[in-house]
N, C-alpha and C positions, 0 to 999 in steps of 0.2 A: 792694537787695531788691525784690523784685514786689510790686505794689499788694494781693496779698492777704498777703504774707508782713509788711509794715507792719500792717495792717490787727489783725494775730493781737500783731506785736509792741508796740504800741500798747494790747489788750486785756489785756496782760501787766503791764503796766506803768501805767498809768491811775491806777488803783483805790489804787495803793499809794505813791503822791507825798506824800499827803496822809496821815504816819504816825499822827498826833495824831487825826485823825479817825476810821482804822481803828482804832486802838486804843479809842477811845469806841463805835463800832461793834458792835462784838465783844467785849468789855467781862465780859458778864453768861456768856460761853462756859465755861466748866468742866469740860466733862466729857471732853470730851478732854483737858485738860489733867491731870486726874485720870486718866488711863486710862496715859497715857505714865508716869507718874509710877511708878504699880503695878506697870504692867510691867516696868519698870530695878529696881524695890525687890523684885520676885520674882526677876528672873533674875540681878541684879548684886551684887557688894560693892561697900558703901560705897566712895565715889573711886574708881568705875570710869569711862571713858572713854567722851562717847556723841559722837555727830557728828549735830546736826542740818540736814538740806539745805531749806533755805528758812526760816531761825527767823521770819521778820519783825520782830516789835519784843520779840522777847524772851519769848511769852507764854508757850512751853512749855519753850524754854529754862533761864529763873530758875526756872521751879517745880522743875526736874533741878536746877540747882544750888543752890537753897535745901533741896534731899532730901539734898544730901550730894554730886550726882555731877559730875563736871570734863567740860562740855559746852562743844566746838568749834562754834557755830553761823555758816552760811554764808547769805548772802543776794544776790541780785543787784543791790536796789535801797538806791541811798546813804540815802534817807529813813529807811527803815523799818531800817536798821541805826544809824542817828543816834539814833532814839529810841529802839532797844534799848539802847543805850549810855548816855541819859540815865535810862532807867532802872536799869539795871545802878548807874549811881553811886550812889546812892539804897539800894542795898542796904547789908548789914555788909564788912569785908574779908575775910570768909575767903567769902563767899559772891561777890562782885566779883573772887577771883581765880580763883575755877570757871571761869567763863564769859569766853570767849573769842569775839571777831567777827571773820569774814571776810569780807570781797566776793571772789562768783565768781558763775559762772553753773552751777548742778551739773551740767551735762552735760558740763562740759569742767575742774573745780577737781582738781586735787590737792595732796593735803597732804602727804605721804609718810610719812604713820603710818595706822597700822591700831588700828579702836575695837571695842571691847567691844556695841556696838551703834549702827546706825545709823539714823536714823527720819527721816520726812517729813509732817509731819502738815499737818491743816486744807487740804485739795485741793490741795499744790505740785504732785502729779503731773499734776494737772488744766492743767497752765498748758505739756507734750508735748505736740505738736498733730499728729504724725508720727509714723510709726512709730520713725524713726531719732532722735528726740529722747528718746522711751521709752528705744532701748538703749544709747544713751550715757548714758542720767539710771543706766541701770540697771549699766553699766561703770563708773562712780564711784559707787556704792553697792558692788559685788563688789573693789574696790579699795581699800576702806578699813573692810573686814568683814576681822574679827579669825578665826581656826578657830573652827570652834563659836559665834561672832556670828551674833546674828540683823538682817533688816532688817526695821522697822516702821511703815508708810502708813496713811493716808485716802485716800477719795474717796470722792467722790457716789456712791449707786446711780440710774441714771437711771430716772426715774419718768415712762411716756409722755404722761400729763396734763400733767404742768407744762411737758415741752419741748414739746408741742402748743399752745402758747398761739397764740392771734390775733397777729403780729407786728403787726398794723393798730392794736390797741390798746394806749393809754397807761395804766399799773398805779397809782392815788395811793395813797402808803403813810403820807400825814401828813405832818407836820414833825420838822424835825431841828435840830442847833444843831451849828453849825462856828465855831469862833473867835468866839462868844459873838455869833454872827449868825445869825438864825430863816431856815429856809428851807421852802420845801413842798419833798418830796422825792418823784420818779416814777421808773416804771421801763418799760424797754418790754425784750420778747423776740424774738430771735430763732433759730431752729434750723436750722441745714447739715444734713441727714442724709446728706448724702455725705462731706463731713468729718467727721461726729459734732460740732460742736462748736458750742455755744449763747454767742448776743452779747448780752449786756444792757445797755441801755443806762443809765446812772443821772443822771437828770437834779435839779440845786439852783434851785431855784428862789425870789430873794429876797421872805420875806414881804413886808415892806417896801416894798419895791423892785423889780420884775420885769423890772427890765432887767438885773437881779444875776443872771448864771444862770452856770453851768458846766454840762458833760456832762463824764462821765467811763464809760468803756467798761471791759467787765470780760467775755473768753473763758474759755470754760473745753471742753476736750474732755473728752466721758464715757467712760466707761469699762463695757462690761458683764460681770459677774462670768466668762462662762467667755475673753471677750477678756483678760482680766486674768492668767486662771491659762495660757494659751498664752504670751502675751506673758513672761511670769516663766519660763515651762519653757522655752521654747526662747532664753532670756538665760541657763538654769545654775541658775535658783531652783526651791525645791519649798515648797510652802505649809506651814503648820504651821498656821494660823488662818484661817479667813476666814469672818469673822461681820461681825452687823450691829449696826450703834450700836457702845456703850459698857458693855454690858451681858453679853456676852460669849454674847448669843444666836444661831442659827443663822439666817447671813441669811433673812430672810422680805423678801415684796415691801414689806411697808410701812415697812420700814425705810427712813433718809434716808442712811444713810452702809454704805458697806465698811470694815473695818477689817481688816487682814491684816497677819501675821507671818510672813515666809520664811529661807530659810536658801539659803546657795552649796550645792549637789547637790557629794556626796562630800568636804563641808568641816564 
């Protein structure tokens, strides 16, 4: 791979080694998780079939199968399907046998069944950093969309202040606790506007100790609403939804998230 192709696959992979931590992280997140949930419980029966691409550690996952529905969730990285899994145990058995893990990367997995719905939530789409990665994520989504299946995403709306930041300057966000160890935790930014795609850099830093440090890197390519709705129409999709947050409001700019619902054109 080219030094910047590492570079992208490195910022993909970083952030999510460390599952125990993401999950402390992102801990207090609900409302997506609430929002997936509504949506299978408005359009599905009971034990219908969902396929999530990117579960990570199970978050929105278990919530579908603690609701009733038998979720296939796929992930790239062995961490973060390890601790879906420990958590999974820890549930009842009829909810432990809903939930199903696989390792793949979604632009290339197949399963050879077709779901009832298929969703991607919490920016996976953000982690296509090419067009060709889009329509391959978006060929295994049209391949395992049931007739009349819809498919269900996040992502960032980009907000030109925040990718504007000083990449010169180091962001302190406080302290954090990783494996029962105090750290100062920073952040620095940076933005490609010819790739679209922002590097952040997250830096640990031991209270303690300050020769304790990790950095871990985290890419994300943005996405802007009418690139979104091209991207979906010329792959075979047509929107149904595309609102912002969780709230099932018409995106406006201050919203932080896209949230969209499509369907395969003539299916």
């Amino acid at each position: 791979m080219a030094e910047d192709d590492e570079t992208l696959r490195e910022g993909s992979e970083s952030h999510y080694r460390d599952a125990g931590y993401y999950d402390q992280a992102y801990r207090r997140r609900a409302e997506d998780r609430r929002w997936y949930v509504a949506l299978a419980e408005a359009r599905l029966s009971p034990g219908a079939r969902i396929l999530e691409l990117g579960c990570g550690t199970g978050r929105v996952g278990l919530a579908l199968a603690d609701a009733g529905f038998s979720v296939v969730g796929v992930d790239a990285m062995a961490p973060m399907l390890a601790r879906a899994e420990a958590r999974r145990g820890k549930r009842p058995r009829r909810v432990r046998e809903r939930l199903t893990l696989v390792r793949g990367d979604l632009r290339r997995v197949r399963l050879g069944e077709r779901f009832d719905l298929v969703i991607s939530p919490f920016n996976v789409f953000m982690h296509l950093y090419r067009r060709r990665d889009v329509e391959q994520a978006l060929a295994t989504v049209g391949a395992h969309l049931k007739r009349g299946a819809r498919f269900a995403f996040d992502v960032l709306l980009p907000d030109p202040v925040s990718l504007g930041r000083d990449p010169g300057r180091v962001y302190s966000v406080g302290h954090v606790s990783r494996g029962g160890v105090r750290y100062r935790y920073r952040e620095r930014f940076r933005w490609d506007p010819a790739a679209q795609v922002q590097h952040v850099d997250l830096a640990f830093l031991g209270a303690a100790d300050p020769t304790e440090f990790e950095l871990q890197t985290l890419t994300h390519r943005h996405f802007f609403p009418q690139e979104i709705e091209a991207l979906l129409h010329y792959n075979g999709f047509a929107i149904e939804r595309h609102e912002g947050d969780w709230e099932g409001d018409a995106l406006a700019p201050f919203h932080e998230s896209q949230v969209i619902v499509a369907r395969k054109r003539g299916r």
